[in-house]
PAVOSE-800702 format. One record per residue (C-alpha): residue in one letter; x, y, z. Coordinates in nm, 3 decimals. Layout:
NODE residuo       u       v       w
NODE       a       X       Y       Z
...
***
This chain:
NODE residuo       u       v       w
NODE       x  -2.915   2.614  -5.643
NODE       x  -2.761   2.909  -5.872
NODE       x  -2.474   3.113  -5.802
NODE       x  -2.761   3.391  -5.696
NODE       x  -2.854   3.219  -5.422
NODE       x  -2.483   3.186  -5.250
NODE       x  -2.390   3.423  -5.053
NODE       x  -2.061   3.606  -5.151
NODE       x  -1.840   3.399  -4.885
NODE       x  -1.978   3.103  -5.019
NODE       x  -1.886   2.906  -5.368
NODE       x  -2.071   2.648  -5.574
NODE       x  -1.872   2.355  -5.667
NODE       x  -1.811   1.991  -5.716
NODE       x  -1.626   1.683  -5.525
NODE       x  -1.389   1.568  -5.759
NODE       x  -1.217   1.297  -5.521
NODE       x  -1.220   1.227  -5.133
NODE       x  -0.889   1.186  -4.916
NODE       x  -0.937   1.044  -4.625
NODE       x  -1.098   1.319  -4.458
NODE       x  -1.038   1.595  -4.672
NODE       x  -1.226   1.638  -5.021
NODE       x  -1.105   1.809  -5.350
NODE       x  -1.397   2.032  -5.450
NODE       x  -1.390   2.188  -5.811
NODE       x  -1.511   2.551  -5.759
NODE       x  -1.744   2.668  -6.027
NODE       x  -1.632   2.949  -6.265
NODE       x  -1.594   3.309  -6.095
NODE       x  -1.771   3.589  -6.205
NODE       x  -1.468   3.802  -6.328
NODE       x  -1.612   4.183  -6.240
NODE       x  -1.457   4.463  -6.057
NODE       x  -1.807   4.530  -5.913
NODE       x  -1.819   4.147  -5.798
NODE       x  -1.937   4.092  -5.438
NODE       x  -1.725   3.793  -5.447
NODE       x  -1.420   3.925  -5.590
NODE       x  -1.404   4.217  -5.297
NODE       x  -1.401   3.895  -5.030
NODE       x  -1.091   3.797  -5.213
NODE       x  -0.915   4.086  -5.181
NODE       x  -0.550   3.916  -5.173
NODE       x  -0.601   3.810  -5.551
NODE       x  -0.729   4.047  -5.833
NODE       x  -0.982   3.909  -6.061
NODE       x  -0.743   3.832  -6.332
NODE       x  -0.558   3.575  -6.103
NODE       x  -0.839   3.376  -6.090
NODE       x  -0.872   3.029  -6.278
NODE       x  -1.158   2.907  -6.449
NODE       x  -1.215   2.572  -6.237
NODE       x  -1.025   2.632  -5.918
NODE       x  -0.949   2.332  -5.676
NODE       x  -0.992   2.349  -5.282
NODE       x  -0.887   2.146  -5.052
NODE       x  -1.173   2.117  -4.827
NODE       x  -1.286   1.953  -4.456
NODE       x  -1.590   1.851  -4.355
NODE       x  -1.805   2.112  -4.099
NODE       x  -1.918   1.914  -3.749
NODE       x  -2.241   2.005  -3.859
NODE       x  -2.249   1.776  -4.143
NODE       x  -2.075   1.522  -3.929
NODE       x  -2.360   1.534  -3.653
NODE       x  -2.640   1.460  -3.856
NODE       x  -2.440   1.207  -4.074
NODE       x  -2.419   1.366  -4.384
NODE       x  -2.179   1.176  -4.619
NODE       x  -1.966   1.374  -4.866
NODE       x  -1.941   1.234  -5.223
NODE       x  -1.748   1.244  -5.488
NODE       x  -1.950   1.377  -5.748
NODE       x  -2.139   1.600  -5.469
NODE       x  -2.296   1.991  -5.583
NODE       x  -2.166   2.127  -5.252
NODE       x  -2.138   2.501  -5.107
NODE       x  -1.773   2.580  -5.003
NODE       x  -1.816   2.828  -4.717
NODE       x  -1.479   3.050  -4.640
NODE       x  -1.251   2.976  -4.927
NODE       x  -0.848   3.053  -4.857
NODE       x  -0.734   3.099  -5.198
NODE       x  -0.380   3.160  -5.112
NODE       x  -0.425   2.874  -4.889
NODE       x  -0.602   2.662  -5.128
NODE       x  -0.817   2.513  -4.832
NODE       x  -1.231   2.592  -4.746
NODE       x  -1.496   2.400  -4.585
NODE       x  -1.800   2.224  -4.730
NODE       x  -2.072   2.376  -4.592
NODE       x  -2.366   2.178  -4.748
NODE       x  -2.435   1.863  -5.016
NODE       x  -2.690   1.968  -5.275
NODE       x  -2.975   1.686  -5.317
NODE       x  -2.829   1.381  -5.562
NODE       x  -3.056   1.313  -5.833
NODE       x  -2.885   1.010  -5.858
NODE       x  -2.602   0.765  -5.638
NODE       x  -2.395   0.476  -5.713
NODE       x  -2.259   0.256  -5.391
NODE       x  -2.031   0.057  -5.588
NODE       x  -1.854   0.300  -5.664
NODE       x  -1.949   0.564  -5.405
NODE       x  -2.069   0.890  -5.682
NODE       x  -2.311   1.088  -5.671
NODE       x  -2.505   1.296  -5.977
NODE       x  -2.400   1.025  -6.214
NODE       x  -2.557   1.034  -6.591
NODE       x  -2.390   0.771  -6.743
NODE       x  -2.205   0.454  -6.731
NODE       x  -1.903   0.407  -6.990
NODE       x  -1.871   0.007  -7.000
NODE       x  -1.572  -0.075  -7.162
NODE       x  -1.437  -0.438  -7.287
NODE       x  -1.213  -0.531  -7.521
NODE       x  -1.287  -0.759  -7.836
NODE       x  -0.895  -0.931  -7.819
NODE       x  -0.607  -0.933  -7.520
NODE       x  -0.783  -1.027  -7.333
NODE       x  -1.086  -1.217  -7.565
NODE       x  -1.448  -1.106  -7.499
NODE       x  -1.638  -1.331  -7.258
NODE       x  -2.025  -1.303  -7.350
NODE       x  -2.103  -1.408  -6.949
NODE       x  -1.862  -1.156  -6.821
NODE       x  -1.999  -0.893  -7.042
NODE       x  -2.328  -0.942  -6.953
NODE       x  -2.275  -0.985  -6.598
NODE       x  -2.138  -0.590  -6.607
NODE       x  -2.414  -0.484  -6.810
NODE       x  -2.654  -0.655  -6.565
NODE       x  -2.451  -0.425  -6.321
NODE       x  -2.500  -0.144  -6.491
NODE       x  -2.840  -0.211  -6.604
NODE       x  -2.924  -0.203  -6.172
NODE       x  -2.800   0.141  -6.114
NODE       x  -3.042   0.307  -6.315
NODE       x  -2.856   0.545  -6.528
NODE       x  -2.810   0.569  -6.871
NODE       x  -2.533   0.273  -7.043
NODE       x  -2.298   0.318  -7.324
NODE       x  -2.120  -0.004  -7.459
NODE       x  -1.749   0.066  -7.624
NODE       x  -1.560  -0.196  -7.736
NODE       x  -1.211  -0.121  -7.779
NODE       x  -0.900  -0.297  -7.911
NODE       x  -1.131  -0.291  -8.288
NODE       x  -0.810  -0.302  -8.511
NODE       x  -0.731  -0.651  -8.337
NODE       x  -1.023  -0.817  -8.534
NODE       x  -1.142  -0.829  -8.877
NODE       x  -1.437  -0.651  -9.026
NODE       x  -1.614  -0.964  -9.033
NODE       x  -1.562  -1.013  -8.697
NODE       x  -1.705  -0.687  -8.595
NODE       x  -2.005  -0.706  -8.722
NODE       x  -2.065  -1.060  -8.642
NODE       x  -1.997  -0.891  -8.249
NODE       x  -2.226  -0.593  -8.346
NODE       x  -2.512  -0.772  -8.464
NODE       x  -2.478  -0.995  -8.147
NODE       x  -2.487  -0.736  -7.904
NODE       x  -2.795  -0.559  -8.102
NODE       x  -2.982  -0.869  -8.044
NODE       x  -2.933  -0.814  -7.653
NODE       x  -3.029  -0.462  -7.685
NODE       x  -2.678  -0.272  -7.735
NODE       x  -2.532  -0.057  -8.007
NODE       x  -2.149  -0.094  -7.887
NODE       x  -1.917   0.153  -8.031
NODE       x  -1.616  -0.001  -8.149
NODE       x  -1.286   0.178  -8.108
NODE       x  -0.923   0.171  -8.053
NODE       x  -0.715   0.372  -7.877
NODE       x  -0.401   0.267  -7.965
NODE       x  -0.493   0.391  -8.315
NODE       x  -0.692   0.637  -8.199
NODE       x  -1.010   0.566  -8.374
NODE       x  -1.347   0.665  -8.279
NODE       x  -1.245   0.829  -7.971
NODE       x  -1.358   1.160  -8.080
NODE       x  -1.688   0.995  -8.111
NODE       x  -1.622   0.911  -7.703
NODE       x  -1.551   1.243  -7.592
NODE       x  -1.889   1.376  -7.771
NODE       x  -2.114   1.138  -7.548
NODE       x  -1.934   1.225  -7.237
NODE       x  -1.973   1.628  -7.291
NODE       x  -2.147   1.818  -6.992
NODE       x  -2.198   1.507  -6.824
NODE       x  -2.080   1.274  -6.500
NODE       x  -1.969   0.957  -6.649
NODE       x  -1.829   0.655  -6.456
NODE       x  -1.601   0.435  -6.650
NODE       x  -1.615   0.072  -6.584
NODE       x  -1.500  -0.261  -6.709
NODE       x  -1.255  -0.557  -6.617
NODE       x  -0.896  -0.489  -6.569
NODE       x  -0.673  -0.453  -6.914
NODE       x  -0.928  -0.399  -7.159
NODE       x  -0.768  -0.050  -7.209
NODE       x  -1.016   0.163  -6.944
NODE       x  -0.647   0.379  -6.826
NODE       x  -0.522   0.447  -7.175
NODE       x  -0.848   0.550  -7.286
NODE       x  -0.843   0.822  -7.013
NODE       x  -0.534   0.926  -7.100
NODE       x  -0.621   1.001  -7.495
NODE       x  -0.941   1.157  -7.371
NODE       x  -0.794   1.401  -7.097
NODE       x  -0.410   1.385  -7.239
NODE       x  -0.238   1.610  -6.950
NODE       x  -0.337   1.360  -6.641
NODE       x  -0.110   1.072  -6.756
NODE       x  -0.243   0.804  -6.525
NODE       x  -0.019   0.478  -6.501
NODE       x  -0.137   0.206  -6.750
NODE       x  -0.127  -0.157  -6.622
NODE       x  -0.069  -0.488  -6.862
NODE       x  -0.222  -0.809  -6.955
NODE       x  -0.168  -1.115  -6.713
NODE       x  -0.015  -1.354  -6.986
NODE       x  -0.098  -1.653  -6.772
NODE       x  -0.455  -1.523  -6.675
NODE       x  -0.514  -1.330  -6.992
NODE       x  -0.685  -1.086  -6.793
NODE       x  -0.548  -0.774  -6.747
NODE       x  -0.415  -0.628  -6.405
NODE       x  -0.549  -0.383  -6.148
NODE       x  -0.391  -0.011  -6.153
NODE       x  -0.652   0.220  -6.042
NODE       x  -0.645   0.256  -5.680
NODE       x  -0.958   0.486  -5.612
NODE       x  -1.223   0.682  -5.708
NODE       x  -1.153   1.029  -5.886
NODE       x  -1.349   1.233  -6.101
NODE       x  -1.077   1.438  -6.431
NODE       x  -1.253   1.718  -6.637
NODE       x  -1.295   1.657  -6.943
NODE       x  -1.126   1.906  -7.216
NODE       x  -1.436   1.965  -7.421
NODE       x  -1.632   1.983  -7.080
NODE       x  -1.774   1.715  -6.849
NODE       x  -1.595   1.490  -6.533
NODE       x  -1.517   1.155  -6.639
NODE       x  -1.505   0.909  -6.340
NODE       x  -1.210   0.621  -6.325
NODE       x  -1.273   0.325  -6.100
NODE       x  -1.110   0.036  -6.000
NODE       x  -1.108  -0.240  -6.223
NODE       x  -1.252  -0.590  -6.132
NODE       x  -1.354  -0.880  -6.334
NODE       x  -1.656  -1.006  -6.180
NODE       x  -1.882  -0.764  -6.013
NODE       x  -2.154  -0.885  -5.753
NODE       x  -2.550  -0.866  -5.842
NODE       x  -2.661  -0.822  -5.516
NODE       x  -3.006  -0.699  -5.661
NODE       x  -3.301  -0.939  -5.639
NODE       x  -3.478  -1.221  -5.802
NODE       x  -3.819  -1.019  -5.915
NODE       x  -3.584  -0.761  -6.021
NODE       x  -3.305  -0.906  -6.264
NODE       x  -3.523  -1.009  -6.527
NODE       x  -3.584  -0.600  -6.547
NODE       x  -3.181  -0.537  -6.650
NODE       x  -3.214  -0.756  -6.984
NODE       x  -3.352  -0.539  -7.218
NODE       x  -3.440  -0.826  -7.482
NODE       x  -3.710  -0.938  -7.199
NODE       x  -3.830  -0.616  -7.117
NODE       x  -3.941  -0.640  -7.490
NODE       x  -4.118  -0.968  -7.444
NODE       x  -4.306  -0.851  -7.064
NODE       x  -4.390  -0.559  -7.301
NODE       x  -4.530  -0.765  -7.494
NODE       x  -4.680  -1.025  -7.304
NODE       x  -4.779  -1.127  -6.956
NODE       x  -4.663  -1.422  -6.769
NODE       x  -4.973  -1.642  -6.617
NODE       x  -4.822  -1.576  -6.287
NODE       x  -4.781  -1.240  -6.109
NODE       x  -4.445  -1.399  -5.871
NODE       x  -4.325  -1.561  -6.192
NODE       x  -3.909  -1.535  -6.196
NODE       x  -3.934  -1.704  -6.488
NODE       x  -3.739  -2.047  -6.417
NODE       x  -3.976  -2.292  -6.465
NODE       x  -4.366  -2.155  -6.458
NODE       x  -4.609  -2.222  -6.727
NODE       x  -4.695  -1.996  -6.973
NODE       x  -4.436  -1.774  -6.893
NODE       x  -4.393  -1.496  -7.141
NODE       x  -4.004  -1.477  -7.122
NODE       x  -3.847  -1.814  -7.071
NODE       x  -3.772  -1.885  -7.464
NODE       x  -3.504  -1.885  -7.710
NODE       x  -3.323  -1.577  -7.705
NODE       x  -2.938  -1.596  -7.620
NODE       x  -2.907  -1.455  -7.256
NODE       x  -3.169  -1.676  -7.106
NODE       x  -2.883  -1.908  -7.019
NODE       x  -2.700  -1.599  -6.839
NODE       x  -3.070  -1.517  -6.683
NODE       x  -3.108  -1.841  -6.522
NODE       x  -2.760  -1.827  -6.391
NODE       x  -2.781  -1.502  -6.252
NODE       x  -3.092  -1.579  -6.115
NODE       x  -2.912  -1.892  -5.873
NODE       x  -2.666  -1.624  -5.770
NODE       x  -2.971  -1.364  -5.690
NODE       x  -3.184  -1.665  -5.476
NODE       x  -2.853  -1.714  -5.299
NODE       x  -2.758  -1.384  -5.189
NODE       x  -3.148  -1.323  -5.120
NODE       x  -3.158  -1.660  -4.898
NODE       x  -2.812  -1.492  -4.702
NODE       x  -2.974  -1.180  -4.658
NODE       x  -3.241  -1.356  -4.468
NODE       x  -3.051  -1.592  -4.293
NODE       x  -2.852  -1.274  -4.171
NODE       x  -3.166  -1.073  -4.066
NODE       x  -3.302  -1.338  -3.909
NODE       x  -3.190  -1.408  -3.526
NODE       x  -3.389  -1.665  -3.446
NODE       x  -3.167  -1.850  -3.706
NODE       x  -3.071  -2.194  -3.632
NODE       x  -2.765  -2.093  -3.890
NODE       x  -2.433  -1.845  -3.870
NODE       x  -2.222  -1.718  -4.114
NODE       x  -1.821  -1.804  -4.052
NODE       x  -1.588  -1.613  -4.233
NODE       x  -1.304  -1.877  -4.401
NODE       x  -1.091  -1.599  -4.536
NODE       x  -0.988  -1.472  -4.855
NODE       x  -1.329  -1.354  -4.936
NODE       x  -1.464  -1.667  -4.856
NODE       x  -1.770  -1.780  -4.606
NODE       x  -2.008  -2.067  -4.490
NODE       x  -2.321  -2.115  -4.260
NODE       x  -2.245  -2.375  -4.006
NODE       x  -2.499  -2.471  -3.690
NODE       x  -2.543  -2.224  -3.424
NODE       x  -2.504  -2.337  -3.059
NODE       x  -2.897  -2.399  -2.944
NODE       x  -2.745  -2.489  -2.550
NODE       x  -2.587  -2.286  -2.313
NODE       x  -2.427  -2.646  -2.187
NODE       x  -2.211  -2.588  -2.460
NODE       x  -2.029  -2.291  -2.378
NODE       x  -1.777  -2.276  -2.111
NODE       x  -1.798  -2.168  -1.817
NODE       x  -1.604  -1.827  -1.700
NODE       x  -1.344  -1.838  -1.382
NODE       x  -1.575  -1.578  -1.214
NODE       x  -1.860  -1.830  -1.228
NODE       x  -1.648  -2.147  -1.130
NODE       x  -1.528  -1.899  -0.841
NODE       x  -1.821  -1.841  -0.727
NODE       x  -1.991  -2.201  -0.741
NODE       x  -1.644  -2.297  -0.551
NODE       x  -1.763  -2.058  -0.236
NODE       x  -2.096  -2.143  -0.279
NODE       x  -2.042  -2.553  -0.192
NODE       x  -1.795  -2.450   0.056
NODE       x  -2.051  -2.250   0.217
NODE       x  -2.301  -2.533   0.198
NODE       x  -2.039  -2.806   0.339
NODE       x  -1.975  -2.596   0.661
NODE       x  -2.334  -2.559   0.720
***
């Protein structure tokens, strides 16, 4: 939809964070022209007032509520009403996503920034490919940085580059701290959605901060003990980007969850897309574990991290089933802490006990039959 086909009390723009239920919608650029449809509905601001990329704070119509329409951030949405004095309006309707990420919850994304650190805290090849597996599921387009570069020698680097090359990556090593490279960052994130994403304390804060300098988010540390850095961003919010483009911070985590499923993974290691490009496994259901003539099971580096992965998919597939299935003979007990188990489900009524009501009434019922 183009700004011609608004009407002039409604406004093109974009969700840049949501508030409980309120949402902070970036309004497009105003036409500045005295002749402006728009501009005469705003007749308690002159055109020159107006900022390029105005915020609103905006609610939800029932409309939208009734027929479950979720608001994203990252949403195109139309902003009917606008109270600029007010700063408040009301979305009106979402756009169609071309694309949607759950984990976090944004829409119109067009790339992932992965970021990791080479030193404090050390790179962990299962880690890192565990996020890029992530990545890899949702889709969209993945760019590999690698920050913390003056911690390690030249050598070093490129032993770590031509590593990563093998698994199908050309990571972009840079520091922030020195700030090198990062004008090489901000030129891959222009005109585009981009989701940053990476464990905690590899740097993902301060590298907002050098690419958008007037936000100043708070910058965590490195758990000495853990050598893993800790958590500081506490939700979803999408900054514009100086040289144009929203830049997405999320909240970091070390070990996110493939919940995608065993036919599937093999898919999100490019190094074996290469070889099912290439070749054809004797089996059309092959997961490639243990089949003959399989054309991916080999020698290349992440096979190890496949087959692991691969336990962790059959798991979580064999839980989803156990879940949709009610004729199970097995239910999931929550242990706390993020922790769970299947134990036996009761197959008896015998077993469960028996309500006051019901003794009650079994009571008056052998009275009854004792007096007759």
């Amino acid at each position: 939809m183009t700004r011609e086909n608004v009407s002039p009390r409604q406004l093109l723009g974009t969700v840049v964070a949501v508030q409980a239920n309120f949402y902070r919608v970036q309004i497009d650029e105003v036409v500045r022209s005295k002749e402006s449809e728009i501009i005469a509905g705003f007749s308690s601001l002159s055109p020159s007032s107006l900022t390029p990329a105005p915020i609103l704070l905006c609610t939800r119509r029932t409309r939208l509520k009734k027929i479950g329409q979720q608001v994203m951030v990252g949403d195109r949405v139309i902003v009917e009403e606008p109270d600029w004095a007010g700063g408040r309006g009301a979305v009106a309707e979402v756009l169609p996503r071309h694309s949607q990420l759950n984990r976090p919850a944004i829409a119109n994304v067009n790339q992932i920034l992965l970021v990791f650190a080479v030193a404090d805290p050390p790179l962990e090849p299962i880690q890192l490919s565990r996020f890029l597996i992530k990545a890899e599921s949702t889709g969209v387009d993945v760019l590999l940085c690698l920050n913390k570069c003056d911690l390690v020698s030249e050598q070093e680097k490129q032993q770590i580059n031509d590593r990563l090359l093998a698994w199908g990556y050309q990571p972009l090593f840079i520091s922030v701290q020195n700030h090198i490279n990062i004008n090489q960052i901000a030129t891959y994130l222009q005109d585009k959605i981009t989701v940053i994403a990476g464990p905690s304390g590899v740097g993902k804060t301060s590298l907002i901060n050098s690419l958008i300098p007037d936000i100043n988010l708070r910058v965590g540390e490195v758990s000495g003990k853990l050598a893993r850095g800790r958590h500081t961003t506490r939700h979803v919010e999408l900054f514009e980007m100086p040289t144009g483009g929203l830049l997405a911070d999320t909240p970091g985590f070390n070990q996110p969850d493939l919940d995608c499923s065993p036919q599937e993974l093999i898919h999100y290691f490019p190094e074996a897309r290469e070889r099912l490009a290439a070749a054809h496994c004797r089996f059309s259901d092959c997961i490639h574990k243990d089949e003959p003539d399989c054309a991916v099971s080999g020698d290349w580096e992440r096979y190890q991290h496949y087959l692991e992965f691969l336990d962790d998919a059959l798991a979580h597939q064999n839980q989803t089933n156990q879940q949709a299935d009610p004729e199970s003979s097995l239910k999931l007990i929550s242990k706390g802490k993020g922790q769970s188990q299947y134990e036996p489900k009761l197959e008896s009524k015998k077993y469960r006990r028996i309500s006051r009501k019901t003794q009650l009434q079994d009571l008056q019922e052998l009275y009854r039959e004792s007096e007759d």
